[in-house]
PyMOL Python script that loads the backbone (N, CA, C, O; Angstrom):
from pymol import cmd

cmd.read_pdbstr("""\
ATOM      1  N   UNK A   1      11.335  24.203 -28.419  1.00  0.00           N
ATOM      2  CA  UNK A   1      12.023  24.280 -27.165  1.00  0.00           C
ATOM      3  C   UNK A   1      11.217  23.541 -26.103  1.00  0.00           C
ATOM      4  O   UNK A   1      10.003  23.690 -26.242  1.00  0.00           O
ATOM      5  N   UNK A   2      11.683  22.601 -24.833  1.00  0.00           N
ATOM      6  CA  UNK A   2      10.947  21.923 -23.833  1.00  0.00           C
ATOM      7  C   UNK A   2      10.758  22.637 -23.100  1.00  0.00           C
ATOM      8  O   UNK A   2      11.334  23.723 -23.034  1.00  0.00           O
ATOM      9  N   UNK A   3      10.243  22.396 -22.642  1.00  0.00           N
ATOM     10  CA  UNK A   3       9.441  23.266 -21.351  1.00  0.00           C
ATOM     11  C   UNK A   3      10.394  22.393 -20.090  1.00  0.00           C
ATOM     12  O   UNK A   3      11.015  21.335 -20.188  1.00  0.00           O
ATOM     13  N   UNK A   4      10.231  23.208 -19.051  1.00  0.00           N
ATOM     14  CA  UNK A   4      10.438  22.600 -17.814  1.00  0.00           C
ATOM     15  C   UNK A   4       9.848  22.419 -16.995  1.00  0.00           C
ATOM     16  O   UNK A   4       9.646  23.415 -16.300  1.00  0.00           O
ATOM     17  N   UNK A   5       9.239  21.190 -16.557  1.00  0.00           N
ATOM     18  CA  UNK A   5       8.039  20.675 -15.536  1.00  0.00           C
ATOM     19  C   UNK A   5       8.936  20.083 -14.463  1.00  0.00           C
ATOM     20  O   UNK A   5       9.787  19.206 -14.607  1.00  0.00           O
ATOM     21  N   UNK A   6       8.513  20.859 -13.138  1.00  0.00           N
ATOM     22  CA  UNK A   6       9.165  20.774 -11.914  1.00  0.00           C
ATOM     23  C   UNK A   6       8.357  19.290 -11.249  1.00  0.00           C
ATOM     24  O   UNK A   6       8.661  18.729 -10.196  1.00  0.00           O
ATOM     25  N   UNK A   7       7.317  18.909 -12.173  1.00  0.00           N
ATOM     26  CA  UNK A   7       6.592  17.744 -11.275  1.00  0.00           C
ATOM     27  C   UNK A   7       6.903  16.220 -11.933  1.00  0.00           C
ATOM     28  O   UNK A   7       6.502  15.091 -11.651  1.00  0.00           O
ATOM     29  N   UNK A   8       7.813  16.756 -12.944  1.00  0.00           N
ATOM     30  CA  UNK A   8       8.235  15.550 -13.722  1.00  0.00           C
ATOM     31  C   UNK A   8       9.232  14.848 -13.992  1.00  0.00           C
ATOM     32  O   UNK A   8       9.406  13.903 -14.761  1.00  0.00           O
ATOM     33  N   UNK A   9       9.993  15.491 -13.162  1.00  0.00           N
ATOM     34  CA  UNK A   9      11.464  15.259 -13.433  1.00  0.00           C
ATOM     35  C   UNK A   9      11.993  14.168 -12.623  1.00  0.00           C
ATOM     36  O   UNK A   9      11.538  13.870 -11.519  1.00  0.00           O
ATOM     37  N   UNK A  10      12.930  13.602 -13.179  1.00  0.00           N
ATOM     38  CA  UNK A  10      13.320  12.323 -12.128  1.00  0.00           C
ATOM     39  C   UNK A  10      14.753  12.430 -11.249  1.00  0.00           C
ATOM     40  O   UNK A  10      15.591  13.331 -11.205  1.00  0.00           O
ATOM     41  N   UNK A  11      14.690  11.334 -10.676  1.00  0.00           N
ATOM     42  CA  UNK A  11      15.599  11.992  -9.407  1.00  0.00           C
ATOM     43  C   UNK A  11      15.448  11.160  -8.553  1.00  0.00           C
ATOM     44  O   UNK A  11      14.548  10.347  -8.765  1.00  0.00           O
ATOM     45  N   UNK A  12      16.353  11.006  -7.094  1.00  0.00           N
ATOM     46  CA  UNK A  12      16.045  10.633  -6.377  1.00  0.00           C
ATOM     47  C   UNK A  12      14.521  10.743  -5.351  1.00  0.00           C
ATOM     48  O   UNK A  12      13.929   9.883  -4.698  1.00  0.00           O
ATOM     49  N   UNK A  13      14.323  11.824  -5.519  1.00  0.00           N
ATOM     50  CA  UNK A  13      12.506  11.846  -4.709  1.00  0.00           C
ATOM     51  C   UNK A  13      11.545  11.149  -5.416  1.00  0.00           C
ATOM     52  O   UNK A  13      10.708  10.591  -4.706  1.00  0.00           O
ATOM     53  N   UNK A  14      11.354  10.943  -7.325  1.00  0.00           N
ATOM     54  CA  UNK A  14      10.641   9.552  -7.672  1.00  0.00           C
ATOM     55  C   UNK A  14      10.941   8.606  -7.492  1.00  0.00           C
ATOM     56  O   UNK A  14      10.146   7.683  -7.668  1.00  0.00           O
ATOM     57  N   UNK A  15      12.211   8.376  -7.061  1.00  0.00           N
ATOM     58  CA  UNK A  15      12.596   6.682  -6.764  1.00  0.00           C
ATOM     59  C   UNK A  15      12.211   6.708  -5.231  1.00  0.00           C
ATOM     60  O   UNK A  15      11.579   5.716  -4.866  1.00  0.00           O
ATOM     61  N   UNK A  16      12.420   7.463  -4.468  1.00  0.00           N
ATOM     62  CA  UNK A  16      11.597   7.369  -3.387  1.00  0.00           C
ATOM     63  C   UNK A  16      10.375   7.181  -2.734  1.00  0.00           C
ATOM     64  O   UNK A  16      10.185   6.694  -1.619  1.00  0.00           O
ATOM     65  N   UNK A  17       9.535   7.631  -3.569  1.00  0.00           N
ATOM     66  CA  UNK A  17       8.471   7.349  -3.634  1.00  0.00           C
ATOM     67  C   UNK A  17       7.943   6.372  -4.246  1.00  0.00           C
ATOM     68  O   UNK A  17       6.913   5.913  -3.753  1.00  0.00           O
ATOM     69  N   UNK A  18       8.387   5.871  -5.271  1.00  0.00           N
ATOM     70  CA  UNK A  18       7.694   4.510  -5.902  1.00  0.00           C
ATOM     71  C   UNK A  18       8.702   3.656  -4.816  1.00  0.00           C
ATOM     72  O   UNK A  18       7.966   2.705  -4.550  1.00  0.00           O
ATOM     73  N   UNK A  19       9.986   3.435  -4.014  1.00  0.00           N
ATOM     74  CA  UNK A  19       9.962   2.835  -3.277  1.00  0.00           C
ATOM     75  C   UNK A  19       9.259   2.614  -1.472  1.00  0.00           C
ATOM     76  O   UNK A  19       9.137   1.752  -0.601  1.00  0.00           O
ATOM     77  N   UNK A  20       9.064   3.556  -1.649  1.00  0.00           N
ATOM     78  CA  UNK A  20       7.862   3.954  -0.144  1.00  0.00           C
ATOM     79  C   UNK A  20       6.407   3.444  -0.409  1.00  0.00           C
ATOM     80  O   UNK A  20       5.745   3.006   0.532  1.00  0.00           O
ATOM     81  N   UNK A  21       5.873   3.496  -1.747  1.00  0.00           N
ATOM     82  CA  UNK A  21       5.053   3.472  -2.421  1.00  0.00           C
ATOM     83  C   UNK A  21       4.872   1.502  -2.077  1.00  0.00           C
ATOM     84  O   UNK A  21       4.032   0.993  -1.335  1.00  0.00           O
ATOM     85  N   UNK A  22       5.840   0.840  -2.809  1.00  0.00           N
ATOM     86  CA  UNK A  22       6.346  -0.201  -2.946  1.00  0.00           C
ATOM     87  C   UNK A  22       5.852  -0.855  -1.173  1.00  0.00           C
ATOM     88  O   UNK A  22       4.863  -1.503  -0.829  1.00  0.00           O
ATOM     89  N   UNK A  23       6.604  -0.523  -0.660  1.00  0.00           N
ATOM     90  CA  UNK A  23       7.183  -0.862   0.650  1.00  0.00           C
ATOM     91  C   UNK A  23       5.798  -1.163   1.530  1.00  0.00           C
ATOM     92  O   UNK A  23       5.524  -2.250   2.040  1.00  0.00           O
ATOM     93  N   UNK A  24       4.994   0.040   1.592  1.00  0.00           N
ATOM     94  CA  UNK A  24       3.678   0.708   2.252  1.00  0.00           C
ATOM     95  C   UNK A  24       2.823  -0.479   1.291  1.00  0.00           C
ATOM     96  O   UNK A  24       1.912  -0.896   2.007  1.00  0.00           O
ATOM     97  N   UNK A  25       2.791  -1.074   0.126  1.00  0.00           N
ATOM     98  CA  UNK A  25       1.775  -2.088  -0.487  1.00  0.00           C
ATOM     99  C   UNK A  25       2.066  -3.524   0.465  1.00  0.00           C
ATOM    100  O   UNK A  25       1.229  -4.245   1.009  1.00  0.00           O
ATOM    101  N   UNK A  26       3.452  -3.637   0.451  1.00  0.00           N
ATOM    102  CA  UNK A  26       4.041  -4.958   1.360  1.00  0.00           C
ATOM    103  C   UNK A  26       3.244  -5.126   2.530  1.00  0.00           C
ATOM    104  O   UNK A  26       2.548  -6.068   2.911  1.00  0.00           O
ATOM    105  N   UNK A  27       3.541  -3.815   3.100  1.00  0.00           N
ATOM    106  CA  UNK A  27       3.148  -3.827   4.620  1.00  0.00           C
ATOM    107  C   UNK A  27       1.556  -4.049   4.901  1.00  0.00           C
ATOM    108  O   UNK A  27       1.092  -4.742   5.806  1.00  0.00           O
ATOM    109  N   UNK A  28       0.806  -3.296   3.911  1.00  0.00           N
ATOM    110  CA  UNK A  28      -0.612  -3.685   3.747  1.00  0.00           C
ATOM    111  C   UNK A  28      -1.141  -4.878   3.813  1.00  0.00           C
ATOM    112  O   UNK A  28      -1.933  -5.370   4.616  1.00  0.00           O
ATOM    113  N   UNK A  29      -0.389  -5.475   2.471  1.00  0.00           N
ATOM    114  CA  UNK A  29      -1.084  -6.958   2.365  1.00  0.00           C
ATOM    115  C   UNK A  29      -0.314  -7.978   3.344  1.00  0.00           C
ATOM    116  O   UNK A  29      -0.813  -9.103   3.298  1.00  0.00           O
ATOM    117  N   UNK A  30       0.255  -7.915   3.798  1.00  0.00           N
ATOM    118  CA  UNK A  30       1.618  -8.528   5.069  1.00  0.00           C
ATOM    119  C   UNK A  30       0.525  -8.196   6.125  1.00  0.00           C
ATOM    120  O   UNK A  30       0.291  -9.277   6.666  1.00  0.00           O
ATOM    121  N   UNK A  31       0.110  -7.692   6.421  1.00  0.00           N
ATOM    122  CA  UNK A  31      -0.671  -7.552   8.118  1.00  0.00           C
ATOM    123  C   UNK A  31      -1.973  -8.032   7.608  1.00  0.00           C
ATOM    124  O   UNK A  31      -2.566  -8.697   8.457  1.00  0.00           O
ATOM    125  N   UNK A  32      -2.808  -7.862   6.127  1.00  0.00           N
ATOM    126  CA  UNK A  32      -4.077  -8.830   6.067  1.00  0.00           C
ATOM    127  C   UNK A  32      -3.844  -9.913   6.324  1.00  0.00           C
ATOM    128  O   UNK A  32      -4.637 -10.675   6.878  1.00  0.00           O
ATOM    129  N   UNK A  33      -2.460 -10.250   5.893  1.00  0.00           N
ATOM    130  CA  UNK A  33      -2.412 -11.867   5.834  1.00  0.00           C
ATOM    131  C   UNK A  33      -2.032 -12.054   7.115  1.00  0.00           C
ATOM    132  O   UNK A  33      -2.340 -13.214   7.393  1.00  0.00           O
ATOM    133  N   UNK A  34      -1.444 -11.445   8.194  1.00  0.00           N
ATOM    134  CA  UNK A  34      -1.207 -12.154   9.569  1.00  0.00           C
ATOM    135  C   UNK A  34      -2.269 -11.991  10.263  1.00  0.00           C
ATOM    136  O   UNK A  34      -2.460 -12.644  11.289  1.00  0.00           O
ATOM    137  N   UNK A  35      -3.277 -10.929   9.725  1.00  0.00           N
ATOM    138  CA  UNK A  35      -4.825 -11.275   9.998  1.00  0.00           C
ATOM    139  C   UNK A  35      -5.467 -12.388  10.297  1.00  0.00           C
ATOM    140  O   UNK A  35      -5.815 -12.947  11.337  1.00  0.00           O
ATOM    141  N   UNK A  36      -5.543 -12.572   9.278  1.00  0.00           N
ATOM    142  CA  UNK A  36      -5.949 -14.303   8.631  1.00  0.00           C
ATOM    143  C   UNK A  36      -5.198 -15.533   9.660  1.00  0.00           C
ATOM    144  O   UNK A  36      -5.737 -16.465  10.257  1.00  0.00           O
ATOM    145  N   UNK A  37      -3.805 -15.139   9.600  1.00  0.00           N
ATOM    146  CA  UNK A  37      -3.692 -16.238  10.012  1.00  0.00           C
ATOM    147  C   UNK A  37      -3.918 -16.250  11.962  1.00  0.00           C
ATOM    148  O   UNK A  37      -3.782 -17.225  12.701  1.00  0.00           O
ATOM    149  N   UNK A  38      -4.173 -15.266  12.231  1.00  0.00           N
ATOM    150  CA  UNK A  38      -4.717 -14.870  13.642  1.00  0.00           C
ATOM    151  C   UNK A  38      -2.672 -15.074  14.209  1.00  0.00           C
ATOM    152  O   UNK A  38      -2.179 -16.054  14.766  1.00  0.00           O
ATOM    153  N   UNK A  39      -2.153 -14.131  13.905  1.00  0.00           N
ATOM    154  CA  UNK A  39      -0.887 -13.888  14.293  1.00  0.00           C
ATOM    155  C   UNK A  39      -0.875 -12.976  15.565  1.00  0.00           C
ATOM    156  O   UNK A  39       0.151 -12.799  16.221  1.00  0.00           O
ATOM    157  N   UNK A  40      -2.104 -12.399  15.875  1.00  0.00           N
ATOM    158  CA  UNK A  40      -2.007 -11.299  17.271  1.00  0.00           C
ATOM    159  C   UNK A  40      -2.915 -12.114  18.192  1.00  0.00           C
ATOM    160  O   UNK A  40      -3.721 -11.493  18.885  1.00  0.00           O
ATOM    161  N   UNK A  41      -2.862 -13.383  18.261  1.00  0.00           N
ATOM    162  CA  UNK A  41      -3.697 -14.089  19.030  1.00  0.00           C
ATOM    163  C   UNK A  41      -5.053 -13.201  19.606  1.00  0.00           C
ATOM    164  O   UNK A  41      -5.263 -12.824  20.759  1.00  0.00           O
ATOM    165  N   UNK A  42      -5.772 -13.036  18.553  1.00  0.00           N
ATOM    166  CA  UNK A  42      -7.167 -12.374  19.152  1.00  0.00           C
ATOM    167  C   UNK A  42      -8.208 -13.821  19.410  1.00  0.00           C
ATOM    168  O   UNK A  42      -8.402 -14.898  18.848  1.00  0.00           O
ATOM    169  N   UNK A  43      -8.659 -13.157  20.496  1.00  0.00           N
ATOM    170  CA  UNK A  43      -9.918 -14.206  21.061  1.00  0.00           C
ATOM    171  C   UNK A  43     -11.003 -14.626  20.099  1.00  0.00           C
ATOM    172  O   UNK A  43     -11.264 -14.039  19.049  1.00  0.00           O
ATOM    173  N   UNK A  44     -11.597 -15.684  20.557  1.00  0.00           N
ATOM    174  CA  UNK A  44     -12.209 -16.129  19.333  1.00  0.00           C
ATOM    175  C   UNK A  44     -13.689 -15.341  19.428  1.00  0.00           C
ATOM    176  O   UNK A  44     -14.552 -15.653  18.608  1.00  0.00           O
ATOM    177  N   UNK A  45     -13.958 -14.368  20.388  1.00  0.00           N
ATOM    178  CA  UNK A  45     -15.186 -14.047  20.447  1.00  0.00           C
ATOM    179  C   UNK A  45     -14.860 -12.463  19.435  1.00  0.00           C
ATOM    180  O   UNK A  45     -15.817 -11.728  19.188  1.00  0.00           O
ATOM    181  N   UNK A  46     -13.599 -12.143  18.991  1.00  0.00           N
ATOM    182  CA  UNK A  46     -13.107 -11.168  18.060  1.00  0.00           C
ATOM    183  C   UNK A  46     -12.546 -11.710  16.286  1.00  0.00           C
ATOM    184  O   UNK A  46     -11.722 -11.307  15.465  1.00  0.00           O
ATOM    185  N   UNK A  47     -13.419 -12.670  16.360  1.00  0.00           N
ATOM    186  CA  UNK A  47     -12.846 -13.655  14.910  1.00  0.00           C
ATOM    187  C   UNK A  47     -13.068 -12.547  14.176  1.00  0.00           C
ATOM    188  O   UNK A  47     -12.032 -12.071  13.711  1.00  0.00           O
ATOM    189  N   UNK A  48     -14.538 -11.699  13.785  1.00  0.00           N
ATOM    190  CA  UNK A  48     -14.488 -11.052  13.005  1.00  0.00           C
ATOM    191  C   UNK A  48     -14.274  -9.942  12.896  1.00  0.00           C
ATOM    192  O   UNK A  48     -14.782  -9.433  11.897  1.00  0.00           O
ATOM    193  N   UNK A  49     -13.383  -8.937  13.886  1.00  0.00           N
ATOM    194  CA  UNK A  49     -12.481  -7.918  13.393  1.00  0.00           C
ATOM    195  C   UNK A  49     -11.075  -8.743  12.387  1.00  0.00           C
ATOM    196  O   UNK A  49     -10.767  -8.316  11.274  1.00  0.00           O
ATOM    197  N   UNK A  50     -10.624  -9.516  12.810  1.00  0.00           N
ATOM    198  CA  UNK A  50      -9.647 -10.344  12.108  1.00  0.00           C
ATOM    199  C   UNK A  50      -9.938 -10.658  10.460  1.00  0.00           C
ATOM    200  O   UNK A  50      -9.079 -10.533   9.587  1.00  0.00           O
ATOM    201  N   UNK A  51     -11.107 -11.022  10.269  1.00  0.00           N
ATOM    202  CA  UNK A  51     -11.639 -10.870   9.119  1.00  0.00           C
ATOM    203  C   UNK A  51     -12.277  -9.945   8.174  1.00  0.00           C
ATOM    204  O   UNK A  51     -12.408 -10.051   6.955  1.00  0.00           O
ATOM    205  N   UNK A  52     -12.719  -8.839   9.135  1.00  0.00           N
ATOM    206  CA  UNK A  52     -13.019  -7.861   8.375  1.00  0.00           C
ATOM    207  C   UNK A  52     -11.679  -6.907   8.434  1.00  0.00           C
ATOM    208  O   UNK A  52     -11.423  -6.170   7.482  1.00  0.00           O
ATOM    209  N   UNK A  53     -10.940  -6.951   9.459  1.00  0.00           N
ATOM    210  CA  UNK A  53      -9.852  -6.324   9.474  1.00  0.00           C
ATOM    211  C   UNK A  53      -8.279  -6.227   8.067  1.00  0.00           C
ATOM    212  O   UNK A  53      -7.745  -5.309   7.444  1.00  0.00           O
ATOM    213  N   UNK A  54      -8.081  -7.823   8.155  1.00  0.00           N
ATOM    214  CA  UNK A  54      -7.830  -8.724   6.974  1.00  0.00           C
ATOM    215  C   UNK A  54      -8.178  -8.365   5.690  1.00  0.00           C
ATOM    216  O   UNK A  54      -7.267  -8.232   4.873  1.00  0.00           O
ATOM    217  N   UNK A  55      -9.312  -8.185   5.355  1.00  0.00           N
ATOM    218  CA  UNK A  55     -10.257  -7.878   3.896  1.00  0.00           C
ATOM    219  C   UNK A  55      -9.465  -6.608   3.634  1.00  0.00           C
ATOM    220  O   UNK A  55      -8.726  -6.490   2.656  1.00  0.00           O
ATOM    221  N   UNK A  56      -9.665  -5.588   4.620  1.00  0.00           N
ATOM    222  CA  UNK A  56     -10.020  -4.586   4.187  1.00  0.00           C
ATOM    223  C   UNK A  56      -8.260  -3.745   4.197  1.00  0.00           C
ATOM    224  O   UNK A  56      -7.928  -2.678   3.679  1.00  0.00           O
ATOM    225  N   UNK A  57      -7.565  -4.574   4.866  1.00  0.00           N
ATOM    226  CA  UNK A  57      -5.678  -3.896   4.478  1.00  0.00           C
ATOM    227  C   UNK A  57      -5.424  -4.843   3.034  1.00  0.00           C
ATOM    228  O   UNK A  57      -4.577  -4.532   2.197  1.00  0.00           O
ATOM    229  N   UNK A  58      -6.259  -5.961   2.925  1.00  0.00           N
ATOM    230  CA  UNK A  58      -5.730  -6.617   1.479  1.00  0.00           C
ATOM    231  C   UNK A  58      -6.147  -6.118   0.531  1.00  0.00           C
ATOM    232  O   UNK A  58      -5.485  -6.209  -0.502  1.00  0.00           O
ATOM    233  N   UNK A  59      -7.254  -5.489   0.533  1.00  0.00           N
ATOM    234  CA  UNK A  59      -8.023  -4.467  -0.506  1.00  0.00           C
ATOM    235  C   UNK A  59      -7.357  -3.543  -0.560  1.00  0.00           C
ATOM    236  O   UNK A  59      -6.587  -3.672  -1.512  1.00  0.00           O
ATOM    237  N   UNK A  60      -7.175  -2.407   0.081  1.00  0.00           N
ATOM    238  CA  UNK A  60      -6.088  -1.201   0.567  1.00  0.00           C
ATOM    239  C   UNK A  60      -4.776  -1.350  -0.199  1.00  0.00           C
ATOM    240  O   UNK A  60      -4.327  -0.387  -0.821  1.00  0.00           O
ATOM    241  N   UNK A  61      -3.987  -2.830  -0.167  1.00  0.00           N
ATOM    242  CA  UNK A  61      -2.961  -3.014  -0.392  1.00  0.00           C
ATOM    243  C   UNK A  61      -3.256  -3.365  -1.929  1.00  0.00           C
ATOM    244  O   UNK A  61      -2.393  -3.043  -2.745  1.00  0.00           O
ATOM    245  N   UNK A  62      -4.090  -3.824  -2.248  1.00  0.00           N
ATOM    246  CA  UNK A  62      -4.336  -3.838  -3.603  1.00  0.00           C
ATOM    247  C   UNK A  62      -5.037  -2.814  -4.654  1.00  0.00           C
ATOM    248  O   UNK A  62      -5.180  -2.933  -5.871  1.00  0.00           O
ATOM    249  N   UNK A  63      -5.360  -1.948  -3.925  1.00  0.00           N
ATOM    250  CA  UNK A  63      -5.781  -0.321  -4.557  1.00  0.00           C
ATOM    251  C   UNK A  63      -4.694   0.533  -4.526  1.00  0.00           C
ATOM    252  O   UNK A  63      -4.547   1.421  -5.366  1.00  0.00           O
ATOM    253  N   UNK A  64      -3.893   0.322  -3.585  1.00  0.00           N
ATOM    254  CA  UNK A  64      -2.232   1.212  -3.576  1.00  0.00           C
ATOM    255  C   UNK A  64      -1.383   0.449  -4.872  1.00  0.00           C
ATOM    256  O   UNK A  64      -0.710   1.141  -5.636  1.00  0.00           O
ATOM    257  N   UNK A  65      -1.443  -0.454  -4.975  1.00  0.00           N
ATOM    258  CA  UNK A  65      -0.780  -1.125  -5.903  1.00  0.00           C
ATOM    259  C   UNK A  65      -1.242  -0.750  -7.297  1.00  0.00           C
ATOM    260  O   UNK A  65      -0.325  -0.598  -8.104  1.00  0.00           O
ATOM    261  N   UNK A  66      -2.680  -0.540  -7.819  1.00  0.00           N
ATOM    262  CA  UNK A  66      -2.976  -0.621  -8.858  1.00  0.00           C
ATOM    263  C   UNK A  66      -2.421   0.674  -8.602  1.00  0.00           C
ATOM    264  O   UNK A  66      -1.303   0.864  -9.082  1.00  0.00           O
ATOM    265  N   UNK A  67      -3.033   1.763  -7.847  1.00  0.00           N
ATOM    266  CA  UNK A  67      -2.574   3.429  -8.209  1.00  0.00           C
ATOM    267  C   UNK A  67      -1.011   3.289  -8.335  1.00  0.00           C
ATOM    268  O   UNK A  67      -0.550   4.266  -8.926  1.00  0.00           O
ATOM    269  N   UNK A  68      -0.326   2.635  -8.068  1.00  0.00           N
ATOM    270  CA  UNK A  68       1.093   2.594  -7.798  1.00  0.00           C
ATOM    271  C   UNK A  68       1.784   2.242  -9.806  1.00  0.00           C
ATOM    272  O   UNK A  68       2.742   2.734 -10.404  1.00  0.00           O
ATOM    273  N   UNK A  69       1.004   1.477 -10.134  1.00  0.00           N
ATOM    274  CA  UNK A  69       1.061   1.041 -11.433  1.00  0.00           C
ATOM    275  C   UNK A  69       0.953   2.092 -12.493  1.00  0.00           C
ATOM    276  O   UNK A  69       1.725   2.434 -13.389  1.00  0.00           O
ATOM    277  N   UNK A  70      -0.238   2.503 -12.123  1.00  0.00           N
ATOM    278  CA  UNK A  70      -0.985   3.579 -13.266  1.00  0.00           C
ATOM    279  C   UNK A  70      -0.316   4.662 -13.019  1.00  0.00           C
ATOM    280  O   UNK A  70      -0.528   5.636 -13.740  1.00  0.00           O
ATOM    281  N   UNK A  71       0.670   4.753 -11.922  1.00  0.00           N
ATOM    282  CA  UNK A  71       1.461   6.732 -11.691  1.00  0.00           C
ATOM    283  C   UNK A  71       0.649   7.492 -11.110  1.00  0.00           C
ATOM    284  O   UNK A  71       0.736   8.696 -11.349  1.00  0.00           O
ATOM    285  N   UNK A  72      -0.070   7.148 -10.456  1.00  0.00           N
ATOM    286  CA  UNK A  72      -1.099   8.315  -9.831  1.00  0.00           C
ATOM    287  C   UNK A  72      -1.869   8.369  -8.424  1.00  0.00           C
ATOM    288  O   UNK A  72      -2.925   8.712  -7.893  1.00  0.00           O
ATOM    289  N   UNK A  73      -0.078   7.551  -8.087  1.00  0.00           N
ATOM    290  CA  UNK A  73      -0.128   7.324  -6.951  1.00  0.00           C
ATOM    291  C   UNK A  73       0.506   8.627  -5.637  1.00  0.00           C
ATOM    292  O   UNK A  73       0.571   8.356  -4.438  1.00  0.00           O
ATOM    293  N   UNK A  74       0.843   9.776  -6.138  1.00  0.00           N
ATOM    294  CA  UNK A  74       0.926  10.991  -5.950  1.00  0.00           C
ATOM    295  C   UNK A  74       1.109  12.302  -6.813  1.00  0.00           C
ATOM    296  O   UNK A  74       1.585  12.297  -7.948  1.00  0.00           O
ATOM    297  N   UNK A  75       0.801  13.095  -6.334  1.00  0.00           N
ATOM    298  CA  UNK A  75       0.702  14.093  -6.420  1.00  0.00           C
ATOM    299  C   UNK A  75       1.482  15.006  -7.720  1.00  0.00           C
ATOM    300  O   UNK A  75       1.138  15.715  -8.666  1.00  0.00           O
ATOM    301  N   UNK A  76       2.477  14.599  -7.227  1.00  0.00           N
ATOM    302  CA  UNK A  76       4.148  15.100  -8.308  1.00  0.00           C
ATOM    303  C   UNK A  76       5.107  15.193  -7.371  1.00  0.00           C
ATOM    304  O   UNK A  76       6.259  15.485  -7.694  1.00  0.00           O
TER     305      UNK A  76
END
""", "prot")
cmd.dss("prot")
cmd.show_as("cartoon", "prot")
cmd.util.cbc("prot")
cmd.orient("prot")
C-alpha cells in the first residue's frame, strides 16, 4: 500500500514554485548583467560596487539555478 506524502505531491503549488523559482534565477542574472553594462548610470568613482555588485547576483543566480535543478530548491 503507498503511503501519502503531503510534501510530494504535485499540483499547482510545484509548478509554482519551480516557476517563481525559474523567474527569481532570470531576474538575478538580468540585473548582474545590467550591472556590467553600467545600466543605472553609476559614477565612475562607484565602478566597483557595479562589479562586485554584478559578480555577486550572477553567482546568486547561478546557485539558485543549480538548487533549482537538483529539487532542493525548497522546502516541500
Amino acid at each position: 500500500m503507498a503511503t501519502y506524502d503531503p510534501n510530494n505531491r504535485p499540483g499547482p503549488g510545484k509548478i509554482m514554485r519551480n516557476v517563481f523559482g525559474i523567474f527569481m534565477i532570470l531576474i538575478y542574472v538580468g540585473m548582474g548583467i545590467l550591472l556590467y553594462m553600467n545600466f543605472f548610470g553609476f559614477d565612475q568613482n562607484f565602478a566597483w560596487v557595479r562589479w562586485v555588485g554584478g559578480t555577486l547576483f550572477i553567482l546568486y543566480g547561478i546557485w539558485r539555478g543549480i538548487r533549482q535543478a537538483k529539487g532542493i530548491d525548497y522546502n516541500g
